[in-house]
N, C-alpha and C positions, 0 to 999 in steps of 0.2 A: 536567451535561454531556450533552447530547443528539448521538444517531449514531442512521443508519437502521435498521441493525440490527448488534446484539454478535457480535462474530467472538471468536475465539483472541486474535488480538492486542489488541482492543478492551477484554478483561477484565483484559490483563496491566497494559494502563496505567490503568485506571481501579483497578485496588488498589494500585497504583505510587503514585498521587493520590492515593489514601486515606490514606497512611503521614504526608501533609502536612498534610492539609483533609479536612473534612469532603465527603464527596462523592455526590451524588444522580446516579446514573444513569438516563438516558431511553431507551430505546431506541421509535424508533417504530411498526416493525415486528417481530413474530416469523418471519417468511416473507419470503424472498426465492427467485425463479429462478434471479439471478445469482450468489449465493452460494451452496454447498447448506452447511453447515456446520452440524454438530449442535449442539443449543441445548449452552450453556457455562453453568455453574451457578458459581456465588463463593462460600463464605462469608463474603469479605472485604468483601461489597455486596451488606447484606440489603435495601438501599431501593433495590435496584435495581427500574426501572417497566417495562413492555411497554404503550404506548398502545393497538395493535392486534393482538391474538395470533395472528390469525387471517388475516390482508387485508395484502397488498402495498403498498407505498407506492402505486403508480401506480394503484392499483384505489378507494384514497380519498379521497373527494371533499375540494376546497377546507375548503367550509362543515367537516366533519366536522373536518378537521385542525388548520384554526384552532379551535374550538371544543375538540379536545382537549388540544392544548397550551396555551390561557391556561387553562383549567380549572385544568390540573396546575402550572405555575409559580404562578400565583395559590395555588393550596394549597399548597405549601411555601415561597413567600416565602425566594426562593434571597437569596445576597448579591451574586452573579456567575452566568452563565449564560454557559455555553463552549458555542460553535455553530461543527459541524462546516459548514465553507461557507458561502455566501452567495449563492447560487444557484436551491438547490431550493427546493419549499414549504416543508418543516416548519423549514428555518433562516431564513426568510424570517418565517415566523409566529412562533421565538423573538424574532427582533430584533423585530420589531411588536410584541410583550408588554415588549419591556425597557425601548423608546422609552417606549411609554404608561406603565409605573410606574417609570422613571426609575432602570433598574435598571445596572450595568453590565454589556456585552454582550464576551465573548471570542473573537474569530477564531481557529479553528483550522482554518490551511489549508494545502495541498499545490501550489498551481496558481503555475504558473511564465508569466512573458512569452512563452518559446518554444515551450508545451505546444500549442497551433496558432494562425492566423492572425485575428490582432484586429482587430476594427474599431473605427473611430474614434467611435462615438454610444453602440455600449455598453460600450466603457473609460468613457466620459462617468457611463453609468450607474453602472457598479461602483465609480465612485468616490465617488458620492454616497451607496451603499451603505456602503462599504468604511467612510468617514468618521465612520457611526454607532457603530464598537467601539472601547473605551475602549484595546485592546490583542491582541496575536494570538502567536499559541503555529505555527512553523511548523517543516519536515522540514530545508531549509538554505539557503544563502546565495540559489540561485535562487529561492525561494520568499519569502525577507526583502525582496528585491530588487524583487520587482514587487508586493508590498505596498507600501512605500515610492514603489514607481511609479504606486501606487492611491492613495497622500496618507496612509500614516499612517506615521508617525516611527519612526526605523530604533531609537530608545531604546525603547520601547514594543512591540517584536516580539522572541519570545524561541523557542530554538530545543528541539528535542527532540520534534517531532512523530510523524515518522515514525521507529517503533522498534517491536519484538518482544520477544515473553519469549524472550531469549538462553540464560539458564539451561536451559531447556526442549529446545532443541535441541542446545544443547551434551553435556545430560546422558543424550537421548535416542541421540544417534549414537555417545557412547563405550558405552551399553552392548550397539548395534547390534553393535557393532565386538568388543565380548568374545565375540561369536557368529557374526563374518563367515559362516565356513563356513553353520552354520545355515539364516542369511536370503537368502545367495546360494541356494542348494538350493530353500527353499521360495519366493521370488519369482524362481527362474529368470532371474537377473540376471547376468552376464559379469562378465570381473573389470574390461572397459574399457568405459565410457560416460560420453558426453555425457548432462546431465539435464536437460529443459525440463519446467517449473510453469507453465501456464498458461490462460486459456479460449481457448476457439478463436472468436475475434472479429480482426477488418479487424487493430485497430491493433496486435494480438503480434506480426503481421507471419510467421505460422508458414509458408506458402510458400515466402518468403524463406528462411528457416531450413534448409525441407528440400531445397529447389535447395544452398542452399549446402553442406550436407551432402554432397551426393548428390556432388558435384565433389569435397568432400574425399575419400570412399570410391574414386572412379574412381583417385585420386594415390595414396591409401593401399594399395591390392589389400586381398591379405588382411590384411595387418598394420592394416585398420581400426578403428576400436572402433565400438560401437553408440549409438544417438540411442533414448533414453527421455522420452517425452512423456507427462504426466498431465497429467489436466483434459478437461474437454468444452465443448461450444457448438455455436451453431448451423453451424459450417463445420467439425464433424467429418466429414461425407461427402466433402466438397472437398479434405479434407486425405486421409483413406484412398484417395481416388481417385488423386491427386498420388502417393502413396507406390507404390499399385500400378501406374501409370504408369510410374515411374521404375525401376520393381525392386527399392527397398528392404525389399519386407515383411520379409526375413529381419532384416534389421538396425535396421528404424527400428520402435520395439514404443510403440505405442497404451495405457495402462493406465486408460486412462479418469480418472473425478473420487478423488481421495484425501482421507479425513476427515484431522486433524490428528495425531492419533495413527498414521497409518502414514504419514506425513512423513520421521520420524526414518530408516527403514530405507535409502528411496531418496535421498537426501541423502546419509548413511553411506557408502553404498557406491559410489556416482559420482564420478567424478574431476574434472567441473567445471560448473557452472552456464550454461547458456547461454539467453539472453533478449535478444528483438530487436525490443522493438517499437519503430514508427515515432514515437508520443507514449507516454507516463508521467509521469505527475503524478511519482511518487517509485519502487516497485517495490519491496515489503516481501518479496518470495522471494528479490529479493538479499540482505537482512537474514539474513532465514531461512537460506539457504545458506552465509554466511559464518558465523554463528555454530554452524554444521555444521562449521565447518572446510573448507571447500572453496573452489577458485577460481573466480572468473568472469571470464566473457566477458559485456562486456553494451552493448547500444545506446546511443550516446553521447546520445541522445534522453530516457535515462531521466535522470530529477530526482534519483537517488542519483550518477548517477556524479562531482560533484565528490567531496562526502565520500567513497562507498565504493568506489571504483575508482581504484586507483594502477595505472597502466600499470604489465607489465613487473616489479611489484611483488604481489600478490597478481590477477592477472589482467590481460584488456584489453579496450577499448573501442573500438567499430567502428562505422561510417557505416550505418545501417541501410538502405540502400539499392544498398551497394558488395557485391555477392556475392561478388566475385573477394578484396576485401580479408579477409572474414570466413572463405571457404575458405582462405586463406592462414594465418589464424590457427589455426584449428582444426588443420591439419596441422603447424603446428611448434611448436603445444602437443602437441598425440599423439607427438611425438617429442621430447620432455622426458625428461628421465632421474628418475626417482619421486623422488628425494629434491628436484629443484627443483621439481616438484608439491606435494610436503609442504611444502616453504618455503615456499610461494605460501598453501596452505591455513595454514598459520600466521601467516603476515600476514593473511588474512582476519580470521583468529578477535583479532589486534593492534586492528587498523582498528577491527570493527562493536563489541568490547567499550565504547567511550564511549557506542553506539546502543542504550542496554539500556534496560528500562522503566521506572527511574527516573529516568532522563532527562528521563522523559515528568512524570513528578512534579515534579522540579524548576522545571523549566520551566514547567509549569502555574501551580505556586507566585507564580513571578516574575511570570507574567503577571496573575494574582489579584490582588497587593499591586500590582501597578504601576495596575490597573483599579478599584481602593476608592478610592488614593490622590487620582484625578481630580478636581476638584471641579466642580460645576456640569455634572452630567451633561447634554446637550444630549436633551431630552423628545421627541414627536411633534410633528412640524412639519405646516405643512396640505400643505406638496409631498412630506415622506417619506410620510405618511397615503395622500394619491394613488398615487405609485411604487411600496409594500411591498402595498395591496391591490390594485391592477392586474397585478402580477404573482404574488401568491397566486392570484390568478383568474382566472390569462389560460387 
């Protein structure tokens, strides 16, 4: 199974996988800007590999990459080779090695029809891509859906992609919570807030966010609650500006990037999730947060909200572009009475319980046996040979 680089959730599911199959882990890179996330060690995945320990994906040349991974598939003579995507280079270089030794290729993807605006010559392409995997492992029905709309068979796509180690945060925030007092005190936290997870890039849509806030505070006076933002990016100055602008500094608190181990506290102790970007493949902090126990608010834009967002039911779902709608919600969530808050966050924790990381196993499973089963794997053709090196190279 190859991924850019191993996060938190990337280890839960690759030991999830392990419990079924045999499973070799790739990871391409050890470094990334856009993750910062402390390496994650397994002992459940001692053949876990690092191509490059040192060097960014984007800082590796073509030549290099292709040349490290048919090295390392050729050395372990996989039986299946699960490729996150079908897009970047290094999943473009798996399929190129599976084609040429006839190997079976697994889709594992996230990307929906309405993630943004497609053109008509490279759906063309992605479906000649698409066509070369024997099977795909994806997050949900939006995601099955335009597979299927890429040419591969709605039997041959199996679900459980996008999921978290549930356990983890469920077990983390109850024992936040045996110490509320404690961690309120040392993270200087209210007893009310909104909590946003996010990097600060175009499509969170964090402006949006803090305008709309900022109009629920004016409705609210004092009886407000506070807006808790972790994570950084390049439009952290634009956002600190917008806040001092508007006068929130007291209420709207900046905590910068959070390792995963101090997740559990601020999850714990928040009364609801709120995330608004404009696109999301899927949005694994809703995972995270619901298996926190907690409600959400979250952009009808994101790729979880069929499965994990029941209006009205464990939170709600909002036009990411409608401010007035989204200050509307937050104020007559703030004015909930705690126990239909706790019902809401107990339907969360109902809902993301089927999204746990053996999901991720299962699914993978199906997808493996449905990808051996194939017969007459389709090889390197002379026009994929053209298409997968033209664009390793472009």
């Amino acid at each position: 199974m190859l991924f850019d680089r191993f996060g938190p959730y990337h280890i839960a599911r690759l030991e999830a996988a392990a419990n079924y199959m045999d499973v070799i882990p790739i990871e391409i890179s050890g470094e990334t800007s856009e993750y910062q996330w402390d390496k994650v060690e397994s002992k459940k995945l001692p053949n876990r590999t690092t191509l490059f320990t040192t060097k960014e994906s984007p800082l590796i040349s073509p030549k290099e990459l292709d040349a490290a991974i048919s090295k390392q598939l050729s050395l372990l003579k996989p039986d299946c080779v699960a490729i996150n995507g079908w897009s970047d280079r290094a999943a473009l270089c798996a399929l190129y090695w599976c084609l040429e030794n006839k190997i079976p290729a697994i889709l594992m993807s996230e990307s929906a029809a309405q993630d943004e605006r497609r053109s008509f010559w490279k759906e063309l392409l992605k479906k000649k891509i698409v066509e070369q995997f024997s099977s795909g492992l994806v997050g949900g029905e939006r995601h099955a859906n335009y597979l299927v709309q890429l040419g591969m068979k709605r039997e041959n796509i199996f679900l459980g992609y996008d999921v978290v180690d549930n356990d983890y945060f469920f077990t983390g925030v109850t024992e936040v919570k045996k110490q509320e007092d404690f961690w309120r005190k040392k993270k200087e936290l209210p007893e009310n807030y909104f909590l946003v997870v996010s990097r600060f890039i175009e499509k969170k849509n964090l402006p949006f966010i803090i305008k709309a806030f900022n109009e629920y505070q004016k409705k609210a006076g004092s009886a407000s609650w506070h807006l808790y933002i972790l994570g950084n990016g390049i439009l952290e100055k634009q956002l600190l500006q917008l806040t001092n602008d508007l006068g929130l500094n007291d209420i709207v608190h900046f905590e910068g990037f959070k390792q995963y181990d101090e997740l559990p506290v601020y999850f714990g102790l928040a009364k609801a999730l709120l995330h608004g970007s404009t696109t999301e493949q899927w949005g694994l902090v809703v995972n995270e947060a619901m298996a926190s126990g907690l409600p959400v608010i979250i952009s009808e834009n994101c790729g979880c909200v069929p499965e994990l967002v029941h209006n009205g039911v464990n939170g709600f779902s909002f036009n990411p572009y409608n401010q007035e709608q989204l200050t509307s919600i937050l104020y007559s969530f703030a004015n909930s009475n705690d126990n239909e808050i706790e019902e809401m966050g107990q339907q969360s924790l109902r809902i993301v319980s089927s999204f746990n990381a053996d999901a991720f196993g299962k699914g993978m499973l199906k997808a493996v046996e449905t990808a051996k089963r194939k017969k007459n794997i389709q090889g390197l053709s002379l026009t994929m040979k053209l298409i997968l090196r033209t664009l390793i190279h472009r």
